[in-house]
TIBA-464719 format. One line per field, with one value per residue: x, y, z of N, C-alpha, C in turn; residue in three letters; residue number from 1. Coordinates in pm, whole numbers, plus 50000, padded with zeros to 5 digits. Atoms other than C-alpha are relative to their C-alpha. Layout:
BEGIN
n.xx X | ...;
n.yy Y | ...;
n.zz Z | ...;
ca.xx X | ...;
ca.yy Y | ...;
ca.zz Z | ...;
c.xx X | ...;
c.yy Y | ...;
c.zz Z | ...;
aa ALA | ...;
i NUM | ...;
***
This chain:
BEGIN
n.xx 49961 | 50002 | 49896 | 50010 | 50037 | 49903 | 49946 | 49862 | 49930 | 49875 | 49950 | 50032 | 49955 | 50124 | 50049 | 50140 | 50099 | 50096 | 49969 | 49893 | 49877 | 49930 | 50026 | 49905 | 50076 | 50076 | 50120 | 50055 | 50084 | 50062 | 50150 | 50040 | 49904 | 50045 | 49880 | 49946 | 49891 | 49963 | 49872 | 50014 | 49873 | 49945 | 50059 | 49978 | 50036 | 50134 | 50026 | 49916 | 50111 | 50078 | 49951 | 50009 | 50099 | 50035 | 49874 | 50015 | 50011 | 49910 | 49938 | 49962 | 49903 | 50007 | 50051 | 49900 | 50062;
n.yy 49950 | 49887 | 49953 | 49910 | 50077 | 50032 | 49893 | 50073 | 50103 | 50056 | 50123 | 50091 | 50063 | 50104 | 50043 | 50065 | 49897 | 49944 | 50095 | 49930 | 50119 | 49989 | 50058 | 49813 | 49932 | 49915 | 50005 | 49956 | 49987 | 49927 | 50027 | 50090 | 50124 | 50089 | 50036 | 50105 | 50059 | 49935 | 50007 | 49923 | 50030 | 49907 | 49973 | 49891 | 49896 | 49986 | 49959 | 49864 | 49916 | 50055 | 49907 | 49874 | 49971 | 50010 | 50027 | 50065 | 50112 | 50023 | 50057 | 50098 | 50086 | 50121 | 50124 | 50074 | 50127;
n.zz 49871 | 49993 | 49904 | 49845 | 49840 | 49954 | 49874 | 50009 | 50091 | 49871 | 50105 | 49940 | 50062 | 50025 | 50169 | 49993 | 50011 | 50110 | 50161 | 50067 | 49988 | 49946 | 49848 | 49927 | 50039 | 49923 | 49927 | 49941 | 49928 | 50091 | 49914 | 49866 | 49998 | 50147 | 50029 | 50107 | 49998 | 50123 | 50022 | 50099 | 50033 | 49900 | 49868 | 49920 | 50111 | 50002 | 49906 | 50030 | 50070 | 49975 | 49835 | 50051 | 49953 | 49857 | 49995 | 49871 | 49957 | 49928 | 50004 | 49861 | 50009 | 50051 | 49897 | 49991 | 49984;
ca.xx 61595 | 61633 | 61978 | 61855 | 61710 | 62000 | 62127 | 62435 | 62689 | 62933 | 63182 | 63095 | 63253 | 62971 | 62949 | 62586 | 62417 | 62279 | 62294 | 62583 | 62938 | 63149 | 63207 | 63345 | 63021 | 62852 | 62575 | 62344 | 62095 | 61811 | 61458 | 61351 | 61607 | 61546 | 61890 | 62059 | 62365 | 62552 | 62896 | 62987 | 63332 | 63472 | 63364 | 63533 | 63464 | 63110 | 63108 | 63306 | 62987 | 62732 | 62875 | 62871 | 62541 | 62427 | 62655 | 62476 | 62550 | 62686 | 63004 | 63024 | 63290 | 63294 | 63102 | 63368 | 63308;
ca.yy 69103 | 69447 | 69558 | 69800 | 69499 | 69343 | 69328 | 69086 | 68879 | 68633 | 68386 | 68052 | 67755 | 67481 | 67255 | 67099 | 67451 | 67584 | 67422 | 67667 | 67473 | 67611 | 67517 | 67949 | 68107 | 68439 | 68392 | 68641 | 68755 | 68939 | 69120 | 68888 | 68614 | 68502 | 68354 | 68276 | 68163 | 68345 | 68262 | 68570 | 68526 | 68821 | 68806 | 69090 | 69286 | 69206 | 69272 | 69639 | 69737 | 69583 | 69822 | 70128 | 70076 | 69974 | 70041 | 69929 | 69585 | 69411 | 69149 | 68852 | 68621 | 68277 | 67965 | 67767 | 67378;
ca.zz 57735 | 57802 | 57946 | 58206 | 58384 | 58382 | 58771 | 58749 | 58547 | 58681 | 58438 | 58475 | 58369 | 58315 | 58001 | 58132 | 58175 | 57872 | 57470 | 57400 | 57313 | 57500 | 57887 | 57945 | 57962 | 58071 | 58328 | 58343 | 58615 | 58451 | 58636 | 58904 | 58935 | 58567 | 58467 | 58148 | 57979 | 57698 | 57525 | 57346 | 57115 | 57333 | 57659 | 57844 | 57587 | 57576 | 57963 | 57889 | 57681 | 57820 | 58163 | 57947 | 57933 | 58247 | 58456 | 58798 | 58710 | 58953 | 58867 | 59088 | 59161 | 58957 | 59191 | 59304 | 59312;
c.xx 50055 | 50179 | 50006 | 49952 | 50118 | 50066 | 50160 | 50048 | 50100 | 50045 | 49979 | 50061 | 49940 | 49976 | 49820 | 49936 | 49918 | 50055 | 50098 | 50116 | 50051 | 49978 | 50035 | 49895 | 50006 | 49850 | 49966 | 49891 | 49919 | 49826 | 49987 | 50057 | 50008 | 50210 | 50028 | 50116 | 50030 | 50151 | 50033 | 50134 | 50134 | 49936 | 50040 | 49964 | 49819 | 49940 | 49967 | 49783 | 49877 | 49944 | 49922 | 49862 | 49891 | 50113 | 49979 | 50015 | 50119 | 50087 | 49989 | 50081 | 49950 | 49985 | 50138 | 49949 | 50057;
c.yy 50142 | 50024 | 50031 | 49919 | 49869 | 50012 | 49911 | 49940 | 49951 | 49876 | 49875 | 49867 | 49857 | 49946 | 49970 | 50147 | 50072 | 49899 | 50107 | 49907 | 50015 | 50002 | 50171 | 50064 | 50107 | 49999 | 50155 | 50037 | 50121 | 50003 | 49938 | 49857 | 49945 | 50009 | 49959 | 49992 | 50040 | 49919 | 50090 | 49935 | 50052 | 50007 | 50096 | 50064 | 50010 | 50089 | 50158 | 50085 | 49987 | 50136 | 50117 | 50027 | 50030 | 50041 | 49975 | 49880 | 49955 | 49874 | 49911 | 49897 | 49848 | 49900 | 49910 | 49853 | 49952;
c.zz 49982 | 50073 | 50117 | 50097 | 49978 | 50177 | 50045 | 49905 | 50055 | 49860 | 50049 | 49900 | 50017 | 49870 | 49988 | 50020 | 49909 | 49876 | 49974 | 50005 | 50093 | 50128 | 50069 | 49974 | 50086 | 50078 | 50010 | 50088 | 49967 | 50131 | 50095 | 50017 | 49878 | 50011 | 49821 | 49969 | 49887 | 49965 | 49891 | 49940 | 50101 | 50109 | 50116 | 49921 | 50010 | 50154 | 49980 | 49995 | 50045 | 50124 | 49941 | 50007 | 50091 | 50097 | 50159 | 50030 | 50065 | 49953 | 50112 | 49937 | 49883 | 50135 | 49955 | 50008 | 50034;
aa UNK | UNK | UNK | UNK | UNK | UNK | UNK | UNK | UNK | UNK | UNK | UNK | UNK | UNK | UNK | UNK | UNK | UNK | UNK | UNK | UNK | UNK | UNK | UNK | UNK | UNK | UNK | UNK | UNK | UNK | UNK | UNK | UNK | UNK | UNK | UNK | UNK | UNK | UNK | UNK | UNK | UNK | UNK | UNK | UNK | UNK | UNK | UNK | UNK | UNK | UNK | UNK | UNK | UNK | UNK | UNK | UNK | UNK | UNK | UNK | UNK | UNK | UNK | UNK | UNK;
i 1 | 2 | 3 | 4 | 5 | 6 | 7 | 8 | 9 | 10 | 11 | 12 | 13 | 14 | 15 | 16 | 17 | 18 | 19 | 20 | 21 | 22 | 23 | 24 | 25 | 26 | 27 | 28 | 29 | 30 | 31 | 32 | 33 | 34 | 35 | 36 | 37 | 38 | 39 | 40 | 41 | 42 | 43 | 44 | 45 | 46 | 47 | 48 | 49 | 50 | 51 | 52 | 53 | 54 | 55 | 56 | 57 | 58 | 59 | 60 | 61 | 62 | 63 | 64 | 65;
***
């Protein structure tokens, strides 16, 4: 995945969504709705840089349940 098509990221706190352990992931929204599911160690941090690069992406709130 490319960065620049990156067009959102939103924290998400889902154990059943992707095979990663941890239930504190990073959703992102990639190209044409494509979705996936990251858990970096640092996760603001990852955001930070991620920005620097892109920096049209848009943040969205955490889905409430």
């Amino acid at each position: 995945m490319n960065i620049n098509t990156i067009n959102a990221m939103r924290f998400t706190k889902d154990f059943f969504a992707s095979p990663a352990l941890s239930s504190n992931k990073i959703e992102i929204e990639y190209s044409h709705s494509n979705l996936i599911r990251i858990s970096p160690k640092e996760k603001q941090l990852f955001i930070e840089q991620v920005k620097r690069i892109n920096p049209g992406i848009h943040i969205k709130q955490t889905k409430r349940k």
